[in-house]
The first five atom37 places (N, CA, C, CB, O) and aatype in JSON, in Angstrom:
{
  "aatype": [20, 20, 20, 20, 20, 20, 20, 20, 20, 20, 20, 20, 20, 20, 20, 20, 20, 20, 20, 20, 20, 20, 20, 20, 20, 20, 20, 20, 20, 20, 20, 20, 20, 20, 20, 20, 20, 20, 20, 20, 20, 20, 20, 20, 20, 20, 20, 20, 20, 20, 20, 20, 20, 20, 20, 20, 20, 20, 20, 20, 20, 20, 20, 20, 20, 20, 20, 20, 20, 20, 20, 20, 20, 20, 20, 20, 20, 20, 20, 20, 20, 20, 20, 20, 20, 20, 20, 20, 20, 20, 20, 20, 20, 20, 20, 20, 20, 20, 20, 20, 20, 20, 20, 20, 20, 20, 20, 20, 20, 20, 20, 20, 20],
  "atom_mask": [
    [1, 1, 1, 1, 1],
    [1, 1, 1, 1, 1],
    [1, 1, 1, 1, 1],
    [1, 1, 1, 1, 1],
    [1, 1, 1, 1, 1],
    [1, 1, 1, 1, 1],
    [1, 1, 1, 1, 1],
    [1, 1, 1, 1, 1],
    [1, 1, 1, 1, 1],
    [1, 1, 1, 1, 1],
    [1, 1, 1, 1, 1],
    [1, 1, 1, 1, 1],
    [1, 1, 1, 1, 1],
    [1, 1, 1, 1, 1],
    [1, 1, 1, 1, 1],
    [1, 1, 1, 1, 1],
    [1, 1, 1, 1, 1],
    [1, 1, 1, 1, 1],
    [1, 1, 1, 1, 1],
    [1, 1, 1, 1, 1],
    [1, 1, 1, 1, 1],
    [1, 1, 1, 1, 1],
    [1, 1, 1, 1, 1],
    [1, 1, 1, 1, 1],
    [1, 1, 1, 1, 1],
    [1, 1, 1, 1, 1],
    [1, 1, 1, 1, 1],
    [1, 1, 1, 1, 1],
    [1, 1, 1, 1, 1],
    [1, 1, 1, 1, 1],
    [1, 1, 1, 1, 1],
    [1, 1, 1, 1, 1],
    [1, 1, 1, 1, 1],
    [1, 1, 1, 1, 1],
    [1, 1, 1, 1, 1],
    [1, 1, 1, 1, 1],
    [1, 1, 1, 1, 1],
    [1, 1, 1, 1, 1],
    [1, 1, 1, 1, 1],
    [1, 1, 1, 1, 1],
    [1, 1, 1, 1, 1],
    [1, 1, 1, 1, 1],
    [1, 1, 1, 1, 1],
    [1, 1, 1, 1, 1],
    [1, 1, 1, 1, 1],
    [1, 1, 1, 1, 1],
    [1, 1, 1, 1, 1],
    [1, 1, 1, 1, 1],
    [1, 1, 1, 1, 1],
    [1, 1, 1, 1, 1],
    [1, 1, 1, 1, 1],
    [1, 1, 1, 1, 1],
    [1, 1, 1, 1, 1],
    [1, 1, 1, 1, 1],
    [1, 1, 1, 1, 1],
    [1, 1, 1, 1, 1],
    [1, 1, 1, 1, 1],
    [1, 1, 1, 1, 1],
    [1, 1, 1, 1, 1],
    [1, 1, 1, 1, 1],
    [1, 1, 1, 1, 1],
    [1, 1, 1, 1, 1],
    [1, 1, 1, 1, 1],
    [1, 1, 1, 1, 1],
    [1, 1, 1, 1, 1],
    [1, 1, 1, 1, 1],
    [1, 1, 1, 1, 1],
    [1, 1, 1, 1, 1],
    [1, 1, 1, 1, 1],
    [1, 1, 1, 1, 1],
    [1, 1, 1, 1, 1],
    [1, 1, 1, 1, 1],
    [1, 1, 1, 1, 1],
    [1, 1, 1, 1, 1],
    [1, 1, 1, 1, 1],
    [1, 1, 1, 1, 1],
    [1, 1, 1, 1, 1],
    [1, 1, 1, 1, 1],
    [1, 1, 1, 1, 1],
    [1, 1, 1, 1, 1],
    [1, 1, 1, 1, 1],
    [1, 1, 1, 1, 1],
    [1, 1, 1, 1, 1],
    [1, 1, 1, 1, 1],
    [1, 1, 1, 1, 1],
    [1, 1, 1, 1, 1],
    [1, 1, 1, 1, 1],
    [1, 1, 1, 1, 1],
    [1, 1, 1, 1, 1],
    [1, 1, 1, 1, 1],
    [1, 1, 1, 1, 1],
    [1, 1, 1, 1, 1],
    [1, 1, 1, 1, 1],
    [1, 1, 1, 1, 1],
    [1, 1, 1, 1, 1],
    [1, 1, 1, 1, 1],
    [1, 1, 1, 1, 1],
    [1, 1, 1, 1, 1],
    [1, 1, 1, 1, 1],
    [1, 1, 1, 1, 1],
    [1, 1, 1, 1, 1],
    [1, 1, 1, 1, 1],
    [1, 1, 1, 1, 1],
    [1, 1, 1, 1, 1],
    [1, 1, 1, 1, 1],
    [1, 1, 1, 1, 1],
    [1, 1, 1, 1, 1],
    [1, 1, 1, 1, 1],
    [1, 1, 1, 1, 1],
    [1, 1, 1, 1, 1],
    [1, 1, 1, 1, 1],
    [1, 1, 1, 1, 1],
    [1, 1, 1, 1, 1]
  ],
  "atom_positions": [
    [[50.39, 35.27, 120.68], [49.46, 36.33, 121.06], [50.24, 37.64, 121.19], [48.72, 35.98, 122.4], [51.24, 37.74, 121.9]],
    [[49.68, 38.68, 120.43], [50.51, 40.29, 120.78], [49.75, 40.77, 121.53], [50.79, 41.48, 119.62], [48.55, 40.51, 121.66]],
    [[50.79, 41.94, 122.4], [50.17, 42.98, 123.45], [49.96, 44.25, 122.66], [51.18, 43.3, 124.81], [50.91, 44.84, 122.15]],
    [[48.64, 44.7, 122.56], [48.47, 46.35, 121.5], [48.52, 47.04, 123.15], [46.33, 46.79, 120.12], [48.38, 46.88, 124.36]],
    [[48.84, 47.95, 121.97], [49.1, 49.59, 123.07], [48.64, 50.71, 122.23], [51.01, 50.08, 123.53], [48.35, 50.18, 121.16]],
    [[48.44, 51.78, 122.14], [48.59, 53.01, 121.53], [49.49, 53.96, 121.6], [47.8, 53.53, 121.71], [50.44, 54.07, 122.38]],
    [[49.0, 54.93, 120.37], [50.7, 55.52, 119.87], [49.81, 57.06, 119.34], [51.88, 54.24, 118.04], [48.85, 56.8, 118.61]],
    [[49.99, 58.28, 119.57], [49.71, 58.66, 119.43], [50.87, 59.69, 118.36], [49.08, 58.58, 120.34], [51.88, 60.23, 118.82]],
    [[50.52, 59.77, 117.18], [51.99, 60.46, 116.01], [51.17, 61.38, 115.05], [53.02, 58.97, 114.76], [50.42, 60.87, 114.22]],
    [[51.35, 62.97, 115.17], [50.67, 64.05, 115.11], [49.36, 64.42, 115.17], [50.95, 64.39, 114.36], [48.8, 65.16, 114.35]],
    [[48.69, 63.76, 116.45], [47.47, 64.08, 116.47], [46.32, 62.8, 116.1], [47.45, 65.23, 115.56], [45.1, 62.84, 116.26]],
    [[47.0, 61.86, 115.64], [46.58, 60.42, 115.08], [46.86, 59.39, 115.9], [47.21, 60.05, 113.85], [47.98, 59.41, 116.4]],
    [[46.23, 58.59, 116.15], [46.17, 57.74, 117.03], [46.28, 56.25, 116.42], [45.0, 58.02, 117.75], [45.4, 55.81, 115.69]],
    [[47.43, 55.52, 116.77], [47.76, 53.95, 116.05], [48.06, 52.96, 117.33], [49.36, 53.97, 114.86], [48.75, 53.09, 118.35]],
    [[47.2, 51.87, 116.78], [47.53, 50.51, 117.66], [48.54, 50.11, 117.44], [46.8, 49.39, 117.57], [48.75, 49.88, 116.25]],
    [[49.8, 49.81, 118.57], [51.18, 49.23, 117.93], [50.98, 47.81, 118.71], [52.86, 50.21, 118.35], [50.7, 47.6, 119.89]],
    [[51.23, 46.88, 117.57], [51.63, 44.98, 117.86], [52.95, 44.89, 117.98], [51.25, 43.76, 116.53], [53.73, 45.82, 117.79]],
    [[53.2, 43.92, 118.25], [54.92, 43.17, 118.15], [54.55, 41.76, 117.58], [55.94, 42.92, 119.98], [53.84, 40.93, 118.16]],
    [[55.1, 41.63, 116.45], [55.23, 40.69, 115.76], [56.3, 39.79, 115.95], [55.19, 41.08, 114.76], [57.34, 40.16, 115.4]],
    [[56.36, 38.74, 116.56], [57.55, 38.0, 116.74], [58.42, 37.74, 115.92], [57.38, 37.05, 117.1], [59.64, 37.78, 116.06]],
    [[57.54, 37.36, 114.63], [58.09, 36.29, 113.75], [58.87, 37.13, 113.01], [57.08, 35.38, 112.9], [59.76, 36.78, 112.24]],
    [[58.39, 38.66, 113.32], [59.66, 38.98, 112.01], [60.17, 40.09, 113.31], [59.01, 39.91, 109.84], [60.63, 41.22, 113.15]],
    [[59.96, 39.47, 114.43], [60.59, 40.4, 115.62], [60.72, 41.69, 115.49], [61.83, 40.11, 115.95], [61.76, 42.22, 115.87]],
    [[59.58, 42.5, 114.9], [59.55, 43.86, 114.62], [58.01, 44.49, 115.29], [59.73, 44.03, 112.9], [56.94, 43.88, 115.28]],
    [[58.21, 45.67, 115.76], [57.08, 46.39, 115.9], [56.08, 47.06, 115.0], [57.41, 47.11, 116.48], [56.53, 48.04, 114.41]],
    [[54.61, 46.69, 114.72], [53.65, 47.51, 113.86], [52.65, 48.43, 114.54], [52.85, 46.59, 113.04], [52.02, 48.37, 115.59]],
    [[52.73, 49.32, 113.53], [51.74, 50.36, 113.58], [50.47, 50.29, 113.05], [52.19, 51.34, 113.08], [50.37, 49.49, 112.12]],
    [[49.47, 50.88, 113.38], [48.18, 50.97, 112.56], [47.87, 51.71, 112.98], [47.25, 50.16, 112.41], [47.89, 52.05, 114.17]],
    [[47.38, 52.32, 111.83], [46.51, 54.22, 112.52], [45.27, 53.86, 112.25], [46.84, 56.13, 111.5], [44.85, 53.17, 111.31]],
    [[44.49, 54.53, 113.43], [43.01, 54.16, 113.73], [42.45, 55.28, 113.28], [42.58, 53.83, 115.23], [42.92, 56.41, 113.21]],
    [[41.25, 54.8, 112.94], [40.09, 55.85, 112.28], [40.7, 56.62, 110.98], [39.59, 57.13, 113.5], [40.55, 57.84, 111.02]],
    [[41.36, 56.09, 109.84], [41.34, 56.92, 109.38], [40.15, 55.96, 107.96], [42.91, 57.6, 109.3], [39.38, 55.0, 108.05]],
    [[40.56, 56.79, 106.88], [39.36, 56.26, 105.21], [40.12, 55.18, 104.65], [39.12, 57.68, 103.58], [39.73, 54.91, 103.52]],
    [[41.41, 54.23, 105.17], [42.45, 53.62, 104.69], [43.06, 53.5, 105.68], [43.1, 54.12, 103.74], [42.88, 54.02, 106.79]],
    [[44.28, 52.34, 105.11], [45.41, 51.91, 105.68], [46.39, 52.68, 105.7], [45.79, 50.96, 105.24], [46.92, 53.25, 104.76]],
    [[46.58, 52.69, 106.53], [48.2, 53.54, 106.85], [48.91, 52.68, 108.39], [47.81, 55.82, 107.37], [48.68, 52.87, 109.59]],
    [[50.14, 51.38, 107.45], [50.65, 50.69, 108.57], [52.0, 51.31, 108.79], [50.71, 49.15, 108.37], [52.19, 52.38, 108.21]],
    [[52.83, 50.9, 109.43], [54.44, 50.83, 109.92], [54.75, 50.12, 110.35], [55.01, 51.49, 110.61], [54.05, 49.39, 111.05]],
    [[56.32, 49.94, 110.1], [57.23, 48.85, 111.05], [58.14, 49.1, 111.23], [57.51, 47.68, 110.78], [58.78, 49.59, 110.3]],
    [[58.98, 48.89, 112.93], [60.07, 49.36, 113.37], [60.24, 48.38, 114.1], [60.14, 50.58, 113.88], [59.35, 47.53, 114.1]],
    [[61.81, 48.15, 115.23], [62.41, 47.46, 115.86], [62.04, 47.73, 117.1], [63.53, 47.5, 115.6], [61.67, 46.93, 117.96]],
    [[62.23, 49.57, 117.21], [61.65, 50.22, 118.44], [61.15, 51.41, 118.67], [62.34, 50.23, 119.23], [60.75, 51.81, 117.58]],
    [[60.97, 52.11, 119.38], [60.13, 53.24, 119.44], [60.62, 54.3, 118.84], [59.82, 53.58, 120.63], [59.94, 54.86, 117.98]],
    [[61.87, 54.77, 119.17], [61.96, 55.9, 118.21], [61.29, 55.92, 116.77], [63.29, 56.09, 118.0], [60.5, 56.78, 116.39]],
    [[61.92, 54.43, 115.77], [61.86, 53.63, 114.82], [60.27, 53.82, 115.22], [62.77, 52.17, 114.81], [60.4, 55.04, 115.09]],
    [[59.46, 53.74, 115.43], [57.98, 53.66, 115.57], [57.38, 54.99, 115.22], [57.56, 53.24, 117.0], [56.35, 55.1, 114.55]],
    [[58.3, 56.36, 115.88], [57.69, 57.37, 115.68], [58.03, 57.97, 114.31], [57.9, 58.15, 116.72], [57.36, 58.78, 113.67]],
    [[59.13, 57.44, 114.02], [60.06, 57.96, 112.5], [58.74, 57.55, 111.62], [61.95, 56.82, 111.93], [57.87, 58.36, 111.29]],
    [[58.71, 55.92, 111.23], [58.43, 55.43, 110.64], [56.11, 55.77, 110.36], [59.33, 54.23, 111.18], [55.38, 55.68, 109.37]],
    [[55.9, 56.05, 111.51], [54.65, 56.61, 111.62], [54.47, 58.22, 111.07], [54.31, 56.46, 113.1], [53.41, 58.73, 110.73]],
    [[55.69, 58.81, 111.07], [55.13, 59.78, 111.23], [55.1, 59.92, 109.23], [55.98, 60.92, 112.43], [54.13, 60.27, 108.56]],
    [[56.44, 59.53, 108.71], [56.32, 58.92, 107.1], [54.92, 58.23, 106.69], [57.5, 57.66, 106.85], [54.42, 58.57, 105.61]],
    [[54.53, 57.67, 107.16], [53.21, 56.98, 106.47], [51.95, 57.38, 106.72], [53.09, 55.66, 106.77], [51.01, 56.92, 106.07]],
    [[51.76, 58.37, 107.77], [51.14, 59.04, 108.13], [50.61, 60.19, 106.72], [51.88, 59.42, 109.29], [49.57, 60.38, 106.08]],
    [[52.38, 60.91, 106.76], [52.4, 62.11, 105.85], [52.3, 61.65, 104.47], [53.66, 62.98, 106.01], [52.05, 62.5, 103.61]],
    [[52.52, 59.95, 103.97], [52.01, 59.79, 102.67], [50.93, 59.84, 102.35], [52.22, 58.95, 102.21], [50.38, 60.53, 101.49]],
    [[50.24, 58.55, 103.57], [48.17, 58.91, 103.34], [47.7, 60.03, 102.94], [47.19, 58.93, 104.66], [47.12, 60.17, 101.86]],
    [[47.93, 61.11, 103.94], [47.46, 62.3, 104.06], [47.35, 63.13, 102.69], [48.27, 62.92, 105.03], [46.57, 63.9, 102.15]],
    [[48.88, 62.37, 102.35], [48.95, 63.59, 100.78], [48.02, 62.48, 100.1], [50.99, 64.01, 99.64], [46.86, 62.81, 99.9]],
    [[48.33, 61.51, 99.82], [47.34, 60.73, 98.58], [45.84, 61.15, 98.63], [47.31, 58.94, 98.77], [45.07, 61.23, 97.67]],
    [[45.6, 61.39, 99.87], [44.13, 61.53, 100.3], [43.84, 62.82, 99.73], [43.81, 61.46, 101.92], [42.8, 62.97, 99.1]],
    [[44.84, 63.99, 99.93], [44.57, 65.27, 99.21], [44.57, 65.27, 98.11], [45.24, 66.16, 99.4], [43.92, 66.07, 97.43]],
    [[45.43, 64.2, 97.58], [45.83, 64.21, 95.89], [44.37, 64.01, 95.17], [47.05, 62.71, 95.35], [44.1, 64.51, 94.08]],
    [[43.39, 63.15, 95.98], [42.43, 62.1, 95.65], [40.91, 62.73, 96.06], [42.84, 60.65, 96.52], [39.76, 62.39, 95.79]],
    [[41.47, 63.73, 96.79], [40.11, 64.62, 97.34], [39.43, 63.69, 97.98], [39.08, 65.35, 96.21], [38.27, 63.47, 97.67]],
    [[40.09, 62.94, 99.06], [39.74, 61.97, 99.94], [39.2, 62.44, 101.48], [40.96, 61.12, 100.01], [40.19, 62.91, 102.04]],
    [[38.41, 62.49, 102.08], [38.64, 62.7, 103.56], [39.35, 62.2, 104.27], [37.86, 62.58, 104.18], [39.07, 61.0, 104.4]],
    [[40.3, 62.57, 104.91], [41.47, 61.21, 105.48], [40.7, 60.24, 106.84], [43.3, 62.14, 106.35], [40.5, 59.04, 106.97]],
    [[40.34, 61.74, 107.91], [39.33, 60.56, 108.83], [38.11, 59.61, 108.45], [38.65, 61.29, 109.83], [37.6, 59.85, 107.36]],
    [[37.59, 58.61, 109.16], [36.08, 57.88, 109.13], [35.69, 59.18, 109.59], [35.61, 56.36, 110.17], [36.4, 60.15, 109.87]],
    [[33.81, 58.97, 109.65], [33.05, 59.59, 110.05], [32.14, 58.86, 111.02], [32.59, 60.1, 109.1], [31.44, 58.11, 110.35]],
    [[31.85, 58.76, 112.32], [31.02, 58.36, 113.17], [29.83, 58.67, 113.39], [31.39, 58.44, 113.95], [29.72, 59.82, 113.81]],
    [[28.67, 57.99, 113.25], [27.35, 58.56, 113.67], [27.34, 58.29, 114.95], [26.12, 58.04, 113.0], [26.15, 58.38, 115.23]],
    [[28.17, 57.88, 116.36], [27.44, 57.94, 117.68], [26.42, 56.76, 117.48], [26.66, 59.49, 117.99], [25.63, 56.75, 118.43]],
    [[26.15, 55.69, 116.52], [24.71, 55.46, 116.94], [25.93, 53.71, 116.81], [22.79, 56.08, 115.63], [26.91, 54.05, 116.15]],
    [[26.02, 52.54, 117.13], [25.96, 51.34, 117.17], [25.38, 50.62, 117.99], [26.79, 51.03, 117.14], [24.95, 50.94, 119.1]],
    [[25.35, 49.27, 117.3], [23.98, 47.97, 118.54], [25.2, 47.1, 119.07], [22.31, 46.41, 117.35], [25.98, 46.53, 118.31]],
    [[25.25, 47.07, 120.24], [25.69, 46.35, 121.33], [24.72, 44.71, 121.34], [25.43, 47.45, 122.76], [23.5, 44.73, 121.52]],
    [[25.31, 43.7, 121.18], [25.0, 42.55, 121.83], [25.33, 41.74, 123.02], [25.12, 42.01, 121.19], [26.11, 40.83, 122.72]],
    [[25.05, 41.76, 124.08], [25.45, 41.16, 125.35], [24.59, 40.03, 126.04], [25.55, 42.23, 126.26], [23.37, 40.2, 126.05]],
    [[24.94, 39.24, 126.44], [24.44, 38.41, 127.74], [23.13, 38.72, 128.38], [25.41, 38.58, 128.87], [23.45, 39.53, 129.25]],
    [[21.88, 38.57, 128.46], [20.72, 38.8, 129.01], [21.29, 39.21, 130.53], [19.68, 37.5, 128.85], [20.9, 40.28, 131.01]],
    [[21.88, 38.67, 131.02], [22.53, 38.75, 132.84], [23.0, 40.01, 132.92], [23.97, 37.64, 133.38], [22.75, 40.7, 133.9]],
    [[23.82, 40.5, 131.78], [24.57, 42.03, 131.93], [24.1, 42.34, 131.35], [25.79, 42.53, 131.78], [24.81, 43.28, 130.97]],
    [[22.57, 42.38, 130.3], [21.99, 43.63, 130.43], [21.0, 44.34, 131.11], [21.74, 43.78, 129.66], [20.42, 45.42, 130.99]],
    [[21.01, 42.87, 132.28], [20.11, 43.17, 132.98], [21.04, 43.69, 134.37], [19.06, 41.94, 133.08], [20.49, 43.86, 135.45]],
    [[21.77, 43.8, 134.28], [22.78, 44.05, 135.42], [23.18, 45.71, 135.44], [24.24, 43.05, 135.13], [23.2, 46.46, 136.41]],
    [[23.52, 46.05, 133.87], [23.47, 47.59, 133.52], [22.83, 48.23, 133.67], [23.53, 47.99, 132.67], [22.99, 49.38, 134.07]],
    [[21.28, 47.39, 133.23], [20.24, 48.27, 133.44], [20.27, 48.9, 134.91], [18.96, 47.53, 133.15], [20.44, 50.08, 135.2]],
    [[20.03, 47.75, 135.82], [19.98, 47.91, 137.48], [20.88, 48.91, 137.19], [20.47, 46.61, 138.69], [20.43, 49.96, 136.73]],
    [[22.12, 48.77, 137.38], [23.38, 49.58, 137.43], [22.71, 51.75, 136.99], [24.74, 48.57, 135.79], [22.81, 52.78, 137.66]],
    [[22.16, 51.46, 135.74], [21.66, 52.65, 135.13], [20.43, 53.37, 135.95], [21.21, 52.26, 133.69], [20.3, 54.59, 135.93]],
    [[19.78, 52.75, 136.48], [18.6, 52.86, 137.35], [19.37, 53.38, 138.87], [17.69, 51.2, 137.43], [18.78, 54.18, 139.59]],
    [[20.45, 52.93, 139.18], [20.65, 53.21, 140.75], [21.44, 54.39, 140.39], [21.47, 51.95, 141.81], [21.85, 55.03, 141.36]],
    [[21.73, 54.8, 139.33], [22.86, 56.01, 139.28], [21.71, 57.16, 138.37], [24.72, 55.44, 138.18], [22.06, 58.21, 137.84]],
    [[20.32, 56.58, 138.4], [19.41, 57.95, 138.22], [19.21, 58.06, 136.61], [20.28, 59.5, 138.88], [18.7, 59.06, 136.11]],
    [[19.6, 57.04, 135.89], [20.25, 57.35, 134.01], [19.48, 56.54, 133.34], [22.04, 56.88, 133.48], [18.81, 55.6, 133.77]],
    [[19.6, 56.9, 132.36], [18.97, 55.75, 131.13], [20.14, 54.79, 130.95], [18.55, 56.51, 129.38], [21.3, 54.87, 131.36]],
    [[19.56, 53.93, 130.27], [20.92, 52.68, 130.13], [21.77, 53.58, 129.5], [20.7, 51.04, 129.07], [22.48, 54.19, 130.29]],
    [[22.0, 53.99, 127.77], [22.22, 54.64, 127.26], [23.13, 55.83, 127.8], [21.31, 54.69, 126.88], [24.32, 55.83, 127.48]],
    [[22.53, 57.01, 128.72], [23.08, 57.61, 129.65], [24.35, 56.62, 130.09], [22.02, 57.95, 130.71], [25.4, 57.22, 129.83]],
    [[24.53, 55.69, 130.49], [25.16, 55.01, 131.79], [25.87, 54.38, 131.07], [24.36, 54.17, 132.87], [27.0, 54.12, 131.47]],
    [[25.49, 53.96, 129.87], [26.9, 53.06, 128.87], [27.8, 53.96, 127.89], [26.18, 51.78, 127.6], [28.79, 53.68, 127.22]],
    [[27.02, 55.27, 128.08], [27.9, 56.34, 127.51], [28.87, 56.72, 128.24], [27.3, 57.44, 127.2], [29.97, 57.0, 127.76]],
    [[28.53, 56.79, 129.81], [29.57, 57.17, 130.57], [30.8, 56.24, 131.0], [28.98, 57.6, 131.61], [31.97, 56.53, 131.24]],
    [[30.07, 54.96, 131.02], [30.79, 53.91, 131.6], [32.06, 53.61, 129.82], [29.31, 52.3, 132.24], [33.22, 53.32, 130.11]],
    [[31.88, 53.65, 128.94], [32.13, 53.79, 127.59], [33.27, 54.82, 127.53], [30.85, 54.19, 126.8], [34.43, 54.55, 127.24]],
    [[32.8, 56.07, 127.86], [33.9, 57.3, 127.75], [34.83, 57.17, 129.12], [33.05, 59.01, 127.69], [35.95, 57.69, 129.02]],
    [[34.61, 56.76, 129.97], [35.49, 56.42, 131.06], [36.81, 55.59, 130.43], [34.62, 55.51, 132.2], [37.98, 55.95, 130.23]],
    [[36.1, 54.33, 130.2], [36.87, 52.48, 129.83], [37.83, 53.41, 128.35], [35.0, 50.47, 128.97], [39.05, 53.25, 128.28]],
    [[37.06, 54.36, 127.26], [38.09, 54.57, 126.41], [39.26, 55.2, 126.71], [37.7, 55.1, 125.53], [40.32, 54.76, 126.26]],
    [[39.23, 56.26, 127.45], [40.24, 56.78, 128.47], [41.4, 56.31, 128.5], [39.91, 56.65, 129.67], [42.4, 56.96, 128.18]],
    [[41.41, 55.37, 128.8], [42.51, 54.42, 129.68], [43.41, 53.69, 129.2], [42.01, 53.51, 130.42], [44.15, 53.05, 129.94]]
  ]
}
Protein backbone atom coordinates (compact mmCIF):
# COMPACT_ATOMS: atom_id res chain seq x y z
CA UNK A 1 0.00 0.00 0.00
CA UNK A 2 1.52 3.72 -0.88
CA UNK A 3 1.07 6.93 1.11
CA UNK A 4 0.07 9.93 -1.72
CA UNK A 5 0.81 13.37 -0.74
CA UNK A 6 0.93 16.41 -2.99
CA UNK A 7 3.53 18.34 -4.73
CA UNK A 8 2.97 21.38 -5.94
CA UNK A 9 5.92 22.23 -9.21
CA UNK A 10 5.16 25.64 -11.01
CA UNK A 11 1.81 26.20 -10.25
CA UNK A 12 0.75 22.42 -11.02
CA UNK A 13 -0.25 20.25 -8.68
CA UNK A 14 1.04 16.23 -8.61
CA UNK A 15 0.19 13.24 -6.41
CA UNK A 16 3.59 11.76 -5.28
CA UNK A 17 3.57 7.58 -4.43
CA UNK A 18 6.57 5.62 -3.23
CA UNK A 19 6.95 2.67 -4.99
CA UNK A 20 8.79 0.08 -3.13
CA UNK A 21 9.58 -2.27 -5.58
CA UNK A 22 11.67 -0.13 -7.53
CA UNK A 23 12.21 1.95 -4.17
CA UNK A 24 11.72 5.18 -5.99
CA UNK A 25 9.38 8.11 -5.68
CA UNK A 26 6.44 9.03 -8.45
CA UNK A 27 4.93 11.90 -9.60
CA UNK A 28 1.65 12.55 -11.31
CA UNK A 29 0.37 15.83 -12.28
CA UNK A 30 -3.25 16.31 -11.69
CA UNK A 31 -5.72 17.87 -13.92
CA UNK A 32 -3.94 18.20 -16.73
CA UNK A 33 -5.33 16.82 -20.95
CA UNK A 34 -2.50 13.90 -20.42
CA UNK A 35 0.07 12.22 -18.62
CA UNK A 36 2.81 13.84 -17.33
CA UNK A 37 4.64 11.24 -14.69
CA UNK A 38 8.18 11.36 -12.77
CA UNK A 39 10.53 9.46 -10.81
CA UNK A 40 13.02 10.23 -8.20
CA UNK A 41 14.74 8.74 -5.02
CA UNK A 42 13.91 12.03 -3.20
CA UNK A 43 12.61 15.30 -3.09
CA UNK A 44 14.88 17.49 -4.49
CA UNK A 45 15.05 14.56 -7.33
CA UNK A 46 11.13 15.05 -7.27
CA UNK A 47 11.23 18.71 -7.95
CA UNK A 48 14.11 18.43 -10.73
CA UNK A 49 12.50 15.70 -12.30
CA UNK A 50 8.77 17.34 -12.24
CA UNK A 51 9.65 20.32 -13.16
CA UNK A 52 11.34 18.50 -16.77
CA UNK A 53 8.18 16.72 -17.52
CA UNK A 54 6.12 19.24 -16.68
CA UNK A 55 8.04 21.65 -19.28
CA UNK A 56 7.87 18.74 -21.96
CA UNK A 57 3.91 18.33 -21.79
CA UNK A 58 3.48 21.84 -21.88
CA UNK A 59 5.58 22.28 -25.05
CA UNK A 60 4.01 19.15 -26.88
CA UNK A 61 0.68 20.54 -25.93
CA UNK A 62 1.70 23.92 -27.64
CA UNK A 63 3.31 22.08 -30.42
CA UNK A 64 -0.22 20.24 -30.81
CA UNK A 65 -2.47 23.24 -30.08
CA UNK A 66 -3.52 21.23 -27.11
CA UNK A 67 -5.07 22.80 -23.94
CA UNK A 68 -2.74 21.54 -21.31
CA UNK A 69 -5.42 21.78 -18.32
CA UNK A 70 -8.96 19.49 -18.05
CA UNK A 71 -11.88 21.58 -18.02
CA UNK A 72 -14.48 21.20 -15.11
CA UNK A 73 -18.14 21.79 -15.29
CA UNK A 74 -18.73 22.04 -11.28
CA UNK A 75 -21.57 19.67 -11.97
CA UNK A 76 -20.83 15.61 -10.72
CA UNK A 77 -23.36 12.77 -9.07
CA UNK A 78 -22.28 11.65 -5.77
CA UNK A 79 -23.46 8.12 -4.65
CA UNK A 80 -23.69 7.47 -0.90
CA UNK A 81 -25.35 5.38 1.78
CA UNK A 82 -29.15 6.31 2.29
CA UNK A 83 -27.96 6.94 6.31
CA UNK A 84 -25.45 9.79 5.13
CA UNK A 85 -27.59 11.22 2.92
CA UNK A 86 -29.87 11.46 5.16
CA UNK A 87 -27.51 12.64 7.79
CA UNK A 88 -26.15 15.63 5.38
CA UNK A 89 -29.24 16.52 4.62
CA UNK A 90 -30.14 17.05 8.55
CA UNK A 91 -26.61 18.40 8.75
CA UNK A 92 -27.62 21.04 5.63
CA UNK A 93 -30.93 21.95 7.21
CA UNK A 94 -29.39 22.85 10.77
CA UNK A 95 -26.69 25.09 9.18
CA UNK A 96 -29.71 27.03 7.18
CA UNK A 97 -28.31 25.49 3.38
CA UNK A 98 -29.31 23.41 0.70
CA UNK A 99 -27.59 20.06 0.67
CA UNK A 100 -25.66 21.25 -2.26
CA UNK A 101 -24.84 24.60 -0.40
CA UNK A 102 -23.41 22.36 2.53
CA UNK A 103 -21.48 19.69 0.39
CA UNK A 104 -19.93 22.52 -1.39
CA UNK A 105 -18.66 23.86 1.68
CA UNK A 106 -17.98 20.81 3.53
CA UNK A 107 -16.07 19.73 -0.09
CA UNK A 108 -13.96 23.05 -0.33
CA UNK A 109 -13.00 22.78 3.31
CA UNK A 110 -11.89 18.57 3.14
CA UNK A 111 -9.95 19.78 -0.37
CA UNK A 112 -7.90 22.20 1.55
CA UNK A 113 -6.12 19.99 3.57
Amino acid sequence: MSMQNTMAIDGHKAVITFDPEIQMFRGEFLGLNGGADFYAKDVKGLLQEGKISLRVFLEACAEDGVEPRKSFSGKFSLRVDPAIHEAAAIAAAAHGKSLNQWAEEVLSKAART
